[in-house]
TISE-175093 format. One record per atom (N, C-alpha, C, O, CB): residue in one letter; x, y, z; atom name; residue number from 1. Coordinates in nm, 3 decimals, m for minus. Glycine has a CB too. Example, Ala and Ser with C-alpha at 12.3 -4.5 7.8 and 13.67 -1.06 7.14 Angstrom:
% TISE-175093
A,1.319,m0.569,0.780,N,1
A,1.230,m0.450,0.780,CA,1
A,1.320,m0.330,0.780,C,1
A,1.424,m0.332,0.846,O,1
A,1.131,m0.447,0.905,CB,1
S,1.285,m0.225,0.708,N,2
S,1.367,m0.106,0.714,CA,2
S,1.290,0.003,0.787,C,2
S,1.341,0.114,0.804,O,2
S,1.408,m0.060,0.572,CB,2
This chain:
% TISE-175093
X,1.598,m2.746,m2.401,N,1
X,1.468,m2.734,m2.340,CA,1
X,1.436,m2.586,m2.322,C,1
X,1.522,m2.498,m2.309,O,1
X,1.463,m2.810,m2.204,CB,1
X,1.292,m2.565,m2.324,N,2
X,1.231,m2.412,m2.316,CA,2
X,1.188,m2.416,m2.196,C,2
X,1.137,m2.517,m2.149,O,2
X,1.113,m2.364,m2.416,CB,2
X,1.205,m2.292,m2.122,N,3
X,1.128,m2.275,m2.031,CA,3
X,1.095,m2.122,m2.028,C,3
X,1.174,m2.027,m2.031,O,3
X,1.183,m2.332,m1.915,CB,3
X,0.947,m2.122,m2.022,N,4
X,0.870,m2.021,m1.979,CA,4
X,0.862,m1.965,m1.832,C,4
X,0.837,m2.039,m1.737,O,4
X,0.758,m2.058,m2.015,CB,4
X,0.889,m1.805,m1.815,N,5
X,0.858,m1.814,m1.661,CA,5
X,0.783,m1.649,m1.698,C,5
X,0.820,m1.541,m1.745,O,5
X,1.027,m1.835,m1.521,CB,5
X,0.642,m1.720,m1.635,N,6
X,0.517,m1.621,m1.640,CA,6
X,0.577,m1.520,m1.536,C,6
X,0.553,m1.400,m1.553,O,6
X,0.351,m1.693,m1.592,CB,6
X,0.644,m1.555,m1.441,N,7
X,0.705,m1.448,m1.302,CA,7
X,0.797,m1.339,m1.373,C,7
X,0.849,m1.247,m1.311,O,7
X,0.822,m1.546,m1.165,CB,7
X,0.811,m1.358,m1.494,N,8
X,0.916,m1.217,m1.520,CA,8
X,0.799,m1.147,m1.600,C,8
X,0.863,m1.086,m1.684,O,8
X,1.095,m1.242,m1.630,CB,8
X,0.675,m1.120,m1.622,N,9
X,0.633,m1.080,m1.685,CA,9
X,0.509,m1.007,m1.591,C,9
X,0.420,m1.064,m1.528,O,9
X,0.627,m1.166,m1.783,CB,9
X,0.531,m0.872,m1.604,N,10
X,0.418,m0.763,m1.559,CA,10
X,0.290,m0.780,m1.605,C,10
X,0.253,m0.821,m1.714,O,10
X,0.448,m0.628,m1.602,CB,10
X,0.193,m0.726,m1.458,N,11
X,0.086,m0.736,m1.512,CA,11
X,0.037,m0.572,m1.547,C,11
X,m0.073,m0.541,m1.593,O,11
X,m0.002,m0.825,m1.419,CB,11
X,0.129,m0.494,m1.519,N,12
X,0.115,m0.387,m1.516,CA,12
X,0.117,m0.337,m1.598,C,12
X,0.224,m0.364,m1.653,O,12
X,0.159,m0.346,m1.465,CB,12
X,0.012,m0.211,m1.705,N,13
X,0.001,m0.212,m1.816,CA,13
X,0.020,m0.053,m1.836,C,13
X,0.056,0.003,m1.939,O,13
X,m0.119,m0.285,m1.858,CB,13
X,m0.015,0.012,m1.702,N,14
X,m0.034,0.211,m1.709,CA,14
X,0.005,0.242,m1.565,C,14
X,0.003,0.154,m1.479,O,14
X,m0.233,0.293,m1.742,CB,14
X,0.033,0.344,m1.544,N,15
X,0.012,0.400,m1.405,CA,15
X,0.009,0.567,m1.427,C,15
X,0.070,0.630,m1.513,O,15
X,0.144,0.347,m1.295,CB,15
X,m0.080,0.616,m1.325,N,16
X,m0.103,0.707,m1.312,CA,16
X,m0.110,0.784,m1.142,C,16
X,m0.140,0.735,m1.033,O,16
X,m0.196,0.695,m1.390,CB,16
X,m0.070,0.915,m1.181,N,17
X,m0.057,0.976,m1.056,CA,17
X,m0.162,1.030,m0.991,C,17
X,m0.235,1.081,m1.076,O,17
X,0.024,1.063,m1.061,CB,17
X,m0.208,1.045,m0.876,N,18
X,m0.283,1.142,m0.780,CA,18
X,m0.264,1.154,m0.632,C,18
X,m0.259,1.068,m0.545,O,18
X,m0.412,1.116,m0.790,CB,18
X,m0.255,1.287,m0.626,N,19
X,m0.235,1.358,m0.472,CA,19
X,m0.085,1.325,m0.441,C,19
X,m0.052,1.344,m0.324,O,19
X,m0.347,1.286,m0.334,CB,19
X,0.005,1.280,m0.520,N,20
X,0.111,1.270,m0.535,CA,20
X,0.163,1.108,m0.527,C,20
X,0.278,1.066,m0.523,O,20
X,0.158,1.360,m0.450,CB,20
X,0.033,1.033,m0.525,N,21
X,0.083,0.856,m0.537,CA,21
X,0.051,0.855,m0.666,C,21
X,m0.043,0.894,m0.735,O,21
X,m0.004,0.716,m0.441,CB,21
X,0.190,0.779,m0.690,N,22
X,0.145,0.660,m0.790,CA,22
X,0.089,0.515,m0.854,C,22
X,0.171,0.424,m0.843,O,22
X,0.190,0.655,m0.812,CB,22
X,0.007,0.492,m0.897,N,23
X,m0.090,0.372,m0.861,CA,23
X,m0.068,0.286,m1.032,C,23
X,m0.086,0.327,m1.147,O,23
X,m0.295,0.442,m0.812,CB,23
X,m0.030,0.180,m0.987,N,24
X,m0.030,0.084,m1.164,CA,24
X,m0.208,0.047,m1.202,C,24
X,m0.296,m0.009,m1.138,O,24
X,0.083,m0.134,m1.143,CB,24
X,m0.205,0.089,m1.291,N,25
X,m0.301,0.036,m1.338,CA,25
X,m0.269,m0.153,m1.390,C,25
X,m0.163,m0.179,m1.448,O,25
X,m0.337,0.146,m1.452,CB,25
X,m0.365,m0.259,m1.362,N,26
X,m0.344,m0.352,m1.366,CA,26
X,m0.439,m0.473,m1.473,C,26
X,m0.562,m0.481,m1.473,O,26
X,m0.337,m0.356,m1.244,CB,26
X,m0.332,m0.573,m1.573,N,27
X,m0.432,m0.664,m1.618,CA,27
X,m0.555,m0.708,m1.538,C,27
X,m0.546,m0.697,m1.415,O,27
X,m0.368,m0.771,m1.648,CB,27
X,m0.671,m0.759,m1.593,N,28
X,m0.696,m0.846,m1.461,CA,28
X,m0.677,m0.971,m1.443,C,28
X,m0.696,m1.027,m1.551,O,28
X,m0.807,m0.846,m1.424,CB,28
X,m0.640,m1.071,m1.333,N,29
X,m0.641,m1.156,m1.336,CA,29
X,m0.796,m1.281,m1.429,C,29
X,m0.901,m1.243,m1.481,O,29
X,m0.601,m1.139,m1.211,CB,29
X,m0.763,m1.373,m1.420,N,30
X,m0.941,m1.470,m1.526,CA,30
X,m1.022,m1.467,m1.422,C,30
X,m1.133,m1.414,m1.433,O,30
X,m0.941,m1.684,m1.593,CB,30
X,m0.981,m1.525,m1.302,N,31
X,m1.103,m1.482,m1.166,CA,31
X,m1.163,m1.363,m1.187,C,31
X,m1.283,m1.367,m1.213,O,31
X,m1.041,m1.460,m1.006,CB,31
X,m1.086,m1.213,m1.181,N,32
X,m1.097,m1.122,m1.185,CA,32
X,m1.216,m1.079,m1.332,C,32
X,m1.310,m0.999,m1.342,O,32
X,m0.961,m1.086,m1.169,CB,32
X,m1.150,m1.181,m1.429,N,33
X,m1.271,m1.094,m1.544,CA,33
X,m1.374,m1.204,m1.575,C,33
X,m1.446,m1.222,m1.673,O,33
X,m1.194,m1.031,m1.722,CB,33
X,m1.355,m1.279,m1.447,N,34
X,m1.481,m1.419,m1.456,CA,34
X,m1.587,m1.307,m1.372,C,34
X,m1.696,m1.269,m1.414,O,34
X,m1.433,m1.625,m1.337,CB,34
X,m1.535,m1.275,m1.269,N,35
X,m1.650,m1.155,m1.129,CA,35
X,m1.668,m1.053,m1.240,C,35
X,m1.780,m1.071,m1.288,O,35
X,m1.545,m1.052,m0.934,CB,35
X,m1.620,m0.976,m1.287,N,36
X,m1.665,m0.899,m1.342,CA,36
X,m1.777,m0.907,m1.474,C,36
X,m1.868,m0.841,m1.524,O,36
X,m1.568,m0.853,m1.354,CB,36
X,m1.697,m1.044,m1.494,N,37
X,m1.827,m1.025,m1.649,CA,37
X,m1.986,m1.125,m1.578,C,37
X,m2.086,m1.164,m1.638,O,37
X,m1.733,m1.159,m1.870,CB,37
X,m1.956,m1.134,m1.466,N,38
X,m2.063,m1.240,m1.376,CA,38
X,m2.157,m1.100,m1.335,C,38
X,m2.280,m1.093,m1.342,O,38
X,m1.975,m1.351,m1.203,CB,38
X,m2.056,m0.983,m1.288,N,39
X,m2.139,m0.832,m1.189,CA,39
X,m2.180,m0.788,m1.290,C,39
X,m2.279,m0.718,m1.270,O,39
X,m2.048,m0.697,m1.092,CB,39
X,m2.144,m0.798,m1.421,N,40
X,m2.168,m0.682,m1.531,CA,40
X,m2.332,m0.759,m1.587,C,40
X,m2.433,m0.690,m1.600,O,40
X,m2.006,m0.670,m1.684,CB,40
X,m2.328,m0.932,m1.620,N,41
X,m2.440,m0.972,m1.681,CA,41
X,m2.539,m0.924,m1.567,C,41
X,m2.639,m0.863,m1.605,O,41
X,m2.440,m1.130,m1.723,CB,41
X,m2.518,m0.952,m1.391,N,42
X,m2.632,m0.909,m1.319,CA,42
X,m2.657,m0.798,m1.287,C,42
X,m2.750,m0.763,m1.214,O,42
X,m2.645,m0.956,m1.228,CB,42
X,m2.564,m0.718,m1.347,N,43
X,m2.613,m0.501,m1.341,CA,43
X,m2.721,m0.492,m1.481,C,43
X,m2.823,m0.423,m1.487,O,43
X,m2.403,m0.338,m1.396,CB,43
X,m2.674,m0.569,m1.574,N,44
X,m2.719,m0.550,m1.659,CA,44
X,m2.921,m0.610,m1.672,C,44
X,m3.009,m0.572,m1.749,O,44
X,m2.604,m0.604,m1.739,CB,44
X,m2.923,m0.670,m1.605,N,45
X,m3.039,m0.768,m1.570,CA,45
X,m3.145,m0.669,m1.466,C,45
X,m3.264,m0.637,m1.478,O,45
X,m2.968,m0.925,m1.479,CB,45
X,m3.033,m0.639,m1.353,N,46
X,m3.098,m0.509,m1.255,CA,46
X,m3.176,m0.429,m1.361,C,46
X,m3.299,m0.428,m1.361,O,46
X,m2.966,m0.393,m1.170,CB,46
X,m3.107,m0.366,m1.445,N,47
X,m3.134,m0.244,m1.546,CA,47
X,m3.251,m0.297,m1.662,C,47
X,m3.339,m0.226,m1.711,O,47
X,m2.973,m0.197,m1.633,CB,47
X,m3.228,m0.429,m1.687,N,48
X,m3.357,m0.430,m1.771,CA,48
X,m3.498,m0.421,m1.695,C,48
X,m3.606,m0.371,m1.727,O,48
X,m3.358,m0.562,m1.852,CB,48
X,m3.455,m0.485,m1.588,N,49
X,m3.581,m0.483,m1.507,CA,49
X,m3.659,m0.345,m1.400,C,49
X,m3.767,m0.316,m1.349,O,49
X,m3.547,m0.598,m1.419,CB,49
X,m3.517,m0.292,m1.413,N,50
X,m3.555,m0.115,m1.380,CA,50
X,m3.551,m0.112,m1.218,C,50
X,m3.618,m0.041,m1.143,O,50
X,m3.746,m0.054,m1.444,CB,50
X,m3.443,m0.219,m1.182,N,51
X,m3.406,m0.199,m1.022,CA,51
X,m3.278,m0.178,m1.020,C,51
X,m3.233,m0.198,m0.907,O,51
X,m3.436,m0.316,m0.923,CB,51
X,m3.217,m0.152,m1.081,N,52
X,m3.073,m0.071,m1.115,CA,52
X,m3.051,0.100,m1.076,C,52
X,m3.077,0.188,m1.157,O,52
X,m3.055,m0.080,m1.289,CB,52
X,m2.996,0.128,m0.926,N,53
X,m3.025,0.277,m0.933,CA,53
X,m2.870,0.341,m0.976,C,53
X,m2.774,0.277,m1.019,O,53
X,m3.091,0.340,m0.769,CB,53
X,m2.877,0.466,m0.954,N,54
X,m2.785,0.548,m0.957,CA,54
X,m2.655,0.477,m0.839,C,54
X,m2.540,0.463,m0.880,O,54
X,m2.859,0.696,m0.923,CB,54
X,m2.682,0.451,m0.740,N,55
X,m2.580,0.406,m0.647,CA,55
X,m2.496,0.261,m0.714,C,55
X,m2.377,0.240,m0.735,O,55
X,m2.664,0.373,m0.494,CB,55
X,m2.628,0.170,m0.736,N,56
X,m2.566,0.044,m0.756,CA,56
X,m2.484,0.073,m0.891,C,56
X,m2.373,0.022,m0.903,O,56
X,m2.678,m0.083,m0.766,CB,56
X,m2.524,0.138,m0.973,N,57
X,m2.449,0.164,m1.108,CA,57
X,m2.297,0.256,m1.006,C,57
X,m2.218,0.164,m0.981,O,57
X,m2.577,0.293,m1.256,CB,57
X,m2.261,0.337,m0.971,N,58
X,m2.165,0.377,m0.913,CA,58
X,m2.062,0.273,m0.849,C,58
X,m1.941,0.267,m0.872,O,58
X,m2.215,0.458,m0.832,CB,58
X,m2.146,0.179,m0.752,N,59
X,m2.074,0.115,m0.717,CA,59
X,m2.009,0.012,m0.796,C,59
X,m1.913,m0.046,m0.745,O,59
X,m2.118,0.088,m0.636,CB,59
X,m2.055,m0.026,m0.934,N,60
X,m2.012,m0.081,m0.997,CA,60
X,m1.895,m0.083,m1.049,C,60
X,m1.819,m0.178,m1.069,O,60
X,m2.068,m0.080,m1.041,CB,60
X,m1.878,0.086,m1.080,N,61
X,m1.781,0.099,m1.149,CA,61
X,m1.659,0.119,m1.051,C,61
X,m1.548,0.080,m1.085,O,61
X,m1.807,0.199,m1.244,CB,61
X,m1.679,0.178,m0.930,N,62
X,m1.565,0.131,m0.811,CA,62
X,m1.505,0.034,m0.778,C,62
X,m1.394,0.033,m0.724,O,62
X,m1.590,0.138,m0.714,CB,62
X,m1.590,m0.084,m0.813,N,63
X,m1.545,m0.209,m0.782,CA,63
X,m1.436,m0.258,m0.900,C,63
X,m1.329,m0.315,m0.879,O,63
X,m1.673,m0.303,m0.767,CB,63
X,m1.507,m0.210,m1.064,N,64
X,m1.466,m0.235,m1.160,CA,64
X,m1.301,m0.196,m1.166,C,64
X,m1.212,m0.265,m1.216,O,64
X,m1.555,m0.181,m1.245,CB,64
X,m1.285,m0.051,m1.095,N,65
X,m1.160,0.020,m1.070,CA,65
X,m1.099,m0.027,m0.997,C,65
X,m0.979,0.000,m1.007,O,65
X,m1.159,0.130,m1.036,CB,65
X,m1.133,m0.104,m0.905,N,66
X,m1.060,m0.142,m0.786,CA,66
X,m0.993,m0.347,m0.802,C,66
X,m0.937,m0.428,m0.728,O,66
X,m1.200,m0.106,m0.639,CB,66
X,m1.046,m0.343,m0.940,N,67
X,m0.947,m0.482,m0.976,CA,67
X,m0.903,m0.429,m1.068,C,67
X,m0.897,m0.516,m1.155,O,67
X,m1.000,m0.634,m1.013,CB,67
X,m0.862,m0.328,m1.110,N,68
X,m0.765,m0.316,m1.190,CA,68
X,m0.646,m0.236,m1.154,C,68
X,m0.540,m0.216,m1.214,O,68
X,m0.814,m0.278,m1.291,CB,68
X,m0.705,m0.188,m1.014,N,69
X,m0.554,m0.098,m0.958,CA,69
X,m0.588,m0.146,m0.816,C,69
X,m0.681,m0.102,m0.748,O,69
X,m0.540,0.114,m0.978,CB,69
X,m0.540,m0.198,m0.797,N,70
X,m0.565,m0.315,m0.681,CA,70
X,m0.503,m0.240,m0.525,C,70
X,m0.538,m0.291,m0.419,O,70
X,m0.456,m0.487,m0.731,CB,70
X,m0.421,m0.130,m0.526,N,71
X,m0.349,m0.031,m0.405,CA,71
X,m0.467,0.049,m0.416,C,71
X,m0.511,0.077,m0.304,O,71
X,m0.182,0.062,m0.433,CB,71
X,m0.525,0.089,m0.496,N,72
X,m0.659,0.229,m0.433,CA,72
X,m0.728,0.182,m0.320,C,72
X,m0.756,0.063,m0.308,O,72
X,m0.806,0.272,m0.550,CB,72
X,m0.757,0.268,m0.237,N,73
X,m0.876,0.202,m0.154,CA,73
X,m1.005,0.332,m0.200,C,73
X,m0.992,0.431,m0.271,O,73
X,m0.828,0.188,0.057,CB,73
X,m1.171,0.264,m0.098,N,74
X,m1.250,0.332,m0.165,CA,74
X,m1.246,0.504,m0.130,C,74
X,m1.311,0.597,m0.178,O,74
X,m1.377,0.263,m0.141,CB,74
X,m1.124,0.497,m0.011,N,75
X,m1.130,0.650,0.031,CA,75
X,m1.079,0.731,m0.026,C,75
X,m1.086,0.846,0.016,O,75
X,m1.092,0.684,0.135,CB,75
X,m1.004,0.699,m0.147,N,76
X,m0.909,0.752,m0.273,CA,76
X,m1.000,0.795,m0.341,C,76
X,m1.032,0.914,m0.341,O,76
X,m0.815,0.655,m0.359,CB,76
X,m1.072,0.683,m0.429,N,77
X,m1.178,0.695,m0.523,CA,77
X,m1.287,0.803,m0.491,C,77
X,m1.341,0.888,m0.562,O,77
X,m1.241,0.565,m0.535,CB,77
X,m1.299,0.772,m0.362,N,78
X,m1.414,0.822,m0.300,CA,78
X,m1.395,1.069,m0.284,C,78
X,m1.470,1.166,m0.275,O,78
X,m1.405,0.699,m0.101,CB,78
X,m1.255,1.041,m0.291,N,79
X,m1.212,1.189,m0.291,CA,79
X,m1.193,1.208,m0.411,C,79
X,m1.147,1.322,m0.420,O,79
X,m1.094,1.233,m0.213,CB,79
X,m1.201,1.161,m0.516,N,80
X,m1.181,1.201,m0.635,CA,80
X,m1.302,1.278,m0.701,C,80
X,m1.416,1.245,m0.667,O,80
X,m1.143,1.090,m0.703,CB,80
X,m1.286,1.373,m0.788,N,81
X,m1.404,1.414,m0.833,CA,81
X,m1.453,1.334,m0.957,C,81
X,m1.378,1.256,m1.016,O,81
X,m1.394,1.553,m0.859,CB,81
X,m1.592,1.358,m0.997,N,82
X,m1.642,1.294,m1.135,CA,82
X,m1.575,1.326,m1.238,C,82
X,m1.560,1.235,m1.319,O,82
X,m1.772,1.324,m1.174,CB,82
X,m1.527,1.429,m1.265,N,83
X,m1.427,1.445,m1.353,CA,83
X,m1.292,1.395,m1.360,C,83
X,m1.242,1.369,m1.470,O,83
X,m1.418,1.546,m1.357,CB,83
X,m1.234,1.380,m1.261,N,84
X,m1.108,1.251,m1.261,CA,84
X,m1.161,1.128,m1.281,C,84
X,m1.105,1.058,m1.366,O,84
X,m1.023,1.230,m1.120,CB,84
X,m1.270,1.076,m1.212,N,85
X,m1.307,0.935,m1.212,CA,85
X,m1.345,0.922,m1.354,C,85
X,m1.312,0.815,m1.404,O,85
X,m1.424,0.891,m1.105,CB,85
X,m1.398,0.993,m1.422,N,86
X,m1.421,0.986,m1.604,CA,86
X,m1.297,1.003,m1.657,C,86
X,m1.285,0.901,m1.725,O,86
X,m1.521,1.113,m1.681,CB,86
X,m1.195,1.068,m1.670,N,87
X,m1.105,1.077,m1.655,CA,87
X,m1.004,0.940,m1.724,C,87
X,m0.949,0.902,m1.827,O,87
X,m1.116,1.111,m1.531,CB,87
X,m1.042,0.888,m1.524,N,88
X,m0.936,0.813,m1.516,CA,88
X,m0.957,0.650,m1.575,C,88
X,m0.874,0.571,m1.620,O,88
X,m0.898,0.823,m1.371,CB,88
X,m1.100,0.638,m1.554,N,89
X,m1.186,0.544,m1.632,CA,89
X,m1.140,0.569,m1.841,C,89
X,m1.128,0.470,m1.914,O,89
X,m1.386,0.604,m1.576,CB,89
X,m1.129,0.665,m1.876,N,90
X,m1.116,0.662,m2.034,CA,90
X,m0.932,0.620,m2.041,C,90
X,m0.861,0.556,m2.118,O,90
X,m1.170,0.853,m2.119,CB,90
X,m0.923,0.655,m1.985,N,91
X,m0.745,0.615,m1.951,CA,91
X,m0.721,0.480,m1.924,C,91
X,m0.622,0.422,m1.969,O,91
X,m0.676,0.690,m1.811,CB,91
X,m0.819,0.416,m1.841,N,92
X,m0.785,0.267,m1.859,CA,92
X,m0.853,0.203,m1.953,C,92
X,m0.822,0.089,m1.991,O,92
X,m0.805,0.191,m1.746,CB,92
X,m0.971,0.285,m2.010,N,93
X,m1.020,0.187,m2.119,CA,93
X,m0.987,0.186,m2.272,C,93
X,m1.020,0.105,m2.358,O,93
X,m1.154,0.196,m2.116,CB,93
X,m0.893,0.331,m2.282,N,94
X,m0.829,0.348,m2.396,CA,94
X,m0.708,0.412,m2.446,C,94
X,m0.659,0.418,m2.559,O,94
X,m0.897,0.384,m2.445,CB,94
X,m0.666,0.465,m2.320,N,95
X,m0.538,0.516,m2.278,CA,95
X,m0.536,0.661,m2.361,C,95
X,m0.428,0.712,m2.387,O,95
X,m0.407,0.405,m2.316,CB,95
X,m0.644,0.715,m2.395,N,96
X,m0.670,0.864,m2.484,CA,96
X,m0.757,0.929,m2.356,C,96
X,m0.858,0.882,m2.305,O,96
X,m0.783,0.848,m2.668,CB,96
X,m0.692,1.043,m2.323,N,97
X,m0.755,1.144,m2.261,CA,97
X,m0.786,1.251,m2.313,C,97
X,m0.682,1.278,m2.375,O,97
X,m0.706,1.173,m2.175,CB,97
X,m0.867,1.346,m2.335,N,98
X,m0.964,1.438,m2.423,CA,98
X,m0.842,1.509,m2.387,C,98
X,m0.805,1.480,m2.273,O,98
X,m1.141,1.494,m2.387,CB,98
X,m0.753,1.606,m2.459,N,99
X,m0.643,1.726,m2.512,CA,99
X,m0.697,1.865,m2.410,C,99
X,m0.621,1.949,m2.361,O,99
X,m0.664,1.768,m2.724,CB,99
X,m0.817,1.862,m2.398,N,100
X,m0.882,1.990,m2.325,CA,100
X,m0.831,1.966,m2.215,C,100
X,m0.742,2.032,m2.161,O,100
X,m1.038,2.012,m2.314,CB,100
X,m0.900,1.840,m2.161,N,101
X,m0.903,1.825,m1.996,CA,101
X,m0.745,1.828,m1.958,C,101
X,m0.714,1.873,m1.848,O,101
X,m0.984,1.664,m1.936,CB,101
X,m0.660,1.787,m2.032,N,102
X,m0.496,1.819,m2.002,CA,102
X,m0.464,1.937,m1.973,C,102
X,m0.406,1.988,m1.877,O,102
X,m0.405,1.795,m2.108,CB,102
X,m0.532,1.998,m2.120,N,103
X,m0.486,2.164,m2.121,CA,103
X,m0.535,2.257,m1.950,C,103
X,m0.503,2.350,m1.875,O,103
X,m0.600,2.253,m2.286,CB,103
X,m0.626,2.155,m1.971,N,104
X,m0.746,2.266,m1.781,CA,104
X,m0.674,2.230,m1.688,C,104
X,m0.664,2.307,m1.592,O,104
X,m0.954,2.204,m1.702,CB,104
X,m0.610,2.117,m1.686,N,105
X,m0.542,2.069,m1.583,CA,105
X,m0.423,2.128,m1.548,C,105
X,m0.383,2.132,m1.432,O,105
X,m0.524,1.954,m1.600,CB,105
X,m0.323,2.205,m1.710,N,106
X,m0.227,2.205,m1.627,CA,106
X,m0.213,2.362,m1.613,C,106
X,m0.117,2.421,m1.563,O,106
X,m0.105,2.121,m1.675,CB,106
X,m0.348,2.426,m1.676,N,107
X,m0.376,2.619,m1.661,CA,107
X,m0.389,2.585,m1.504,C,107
X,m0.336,2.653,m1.417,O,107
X,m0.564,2.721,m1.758,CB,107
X,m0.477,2.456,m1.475,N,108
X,m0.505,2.496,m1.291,CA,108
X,m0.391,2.496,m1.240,C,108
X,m0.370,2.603,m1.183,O,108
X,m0.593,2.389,m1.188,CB,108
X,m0.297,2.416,m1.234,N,109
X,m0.177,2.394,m1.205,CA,109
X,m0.069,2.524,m1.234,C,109
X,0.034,2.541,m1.170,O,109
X,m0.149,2.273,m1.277,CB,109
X,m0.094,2.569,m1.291,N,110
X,0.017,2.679,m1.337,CA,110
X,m0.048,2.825,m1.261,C,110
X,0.022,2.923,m1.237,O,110
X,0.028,2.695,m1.540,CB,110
X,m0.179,2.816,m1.232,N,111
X,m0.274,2.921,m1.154,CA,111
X,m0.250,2.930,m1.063,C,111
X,m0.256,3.041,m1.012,O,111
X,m0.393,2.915,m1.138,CB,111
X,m0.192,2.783,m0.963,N,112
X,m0.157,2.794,m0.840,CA,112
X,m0.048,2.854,m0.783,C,112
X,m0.047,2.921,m0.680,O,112
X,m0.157,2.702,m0.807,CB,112
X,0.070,2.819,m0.873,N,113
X,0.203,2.892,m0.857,CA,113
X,0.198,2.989,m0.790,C,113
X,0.300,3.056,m0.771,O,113
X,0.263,2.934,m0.961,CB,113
């Protein structure tokens, strides 16, 4: 007999560091990409109709971040700059981060010394 056990198997796919935590980036659960593709058809609906602002689009994508790394809270996100949050967003959606922004990152880092 076979037995499958879904419990040995991670949902954890990346993790990445900031301010010195480390945070898994996470599958999402089907609930998880049932809400999301439910928030995404009604952002998308906001926007045709041209009641979609700058905030609600923001908050979108916080929320979007926040089922997939499920330990952030919004006061993390919320200290992060636009440039990490782009960042950290191309990292979960393709795991390629632009070669520059590494390079800036680690001249800042080496500036501080």
């Amino acid at each position: 007999m076979e037995i499958l056990n879904l419990d040995e198997m991670s949902n954890v796919v990346k993790q990445f560091t900031y301010k010195g935590e480390t945070y898994d980036i996470c599958e999402i659960s089907l609930d998880g990409f049932i809400e999301m593709t439910t928030a995404q058809k009604d952002a998308e609906a906001k926007e045709a109709a041209g009641e979609m602002t700058q905030k609600d689009l923001i908050v979108s994508y916080r929320d979007m971040i926040k089922r997939m790394i499920p330990a952030i809270t919004n006061e993390t996100l919320g200290s992060m700059s636009m440039r990490q949050l782009k960042t950290l967003m191309d990292f979960i959606n393709t795991g390629e981060i632009d070669q520059d922004i590494i390079e800036q990152a680690k001249a800042e880092a080496d500036a501080k010394k």
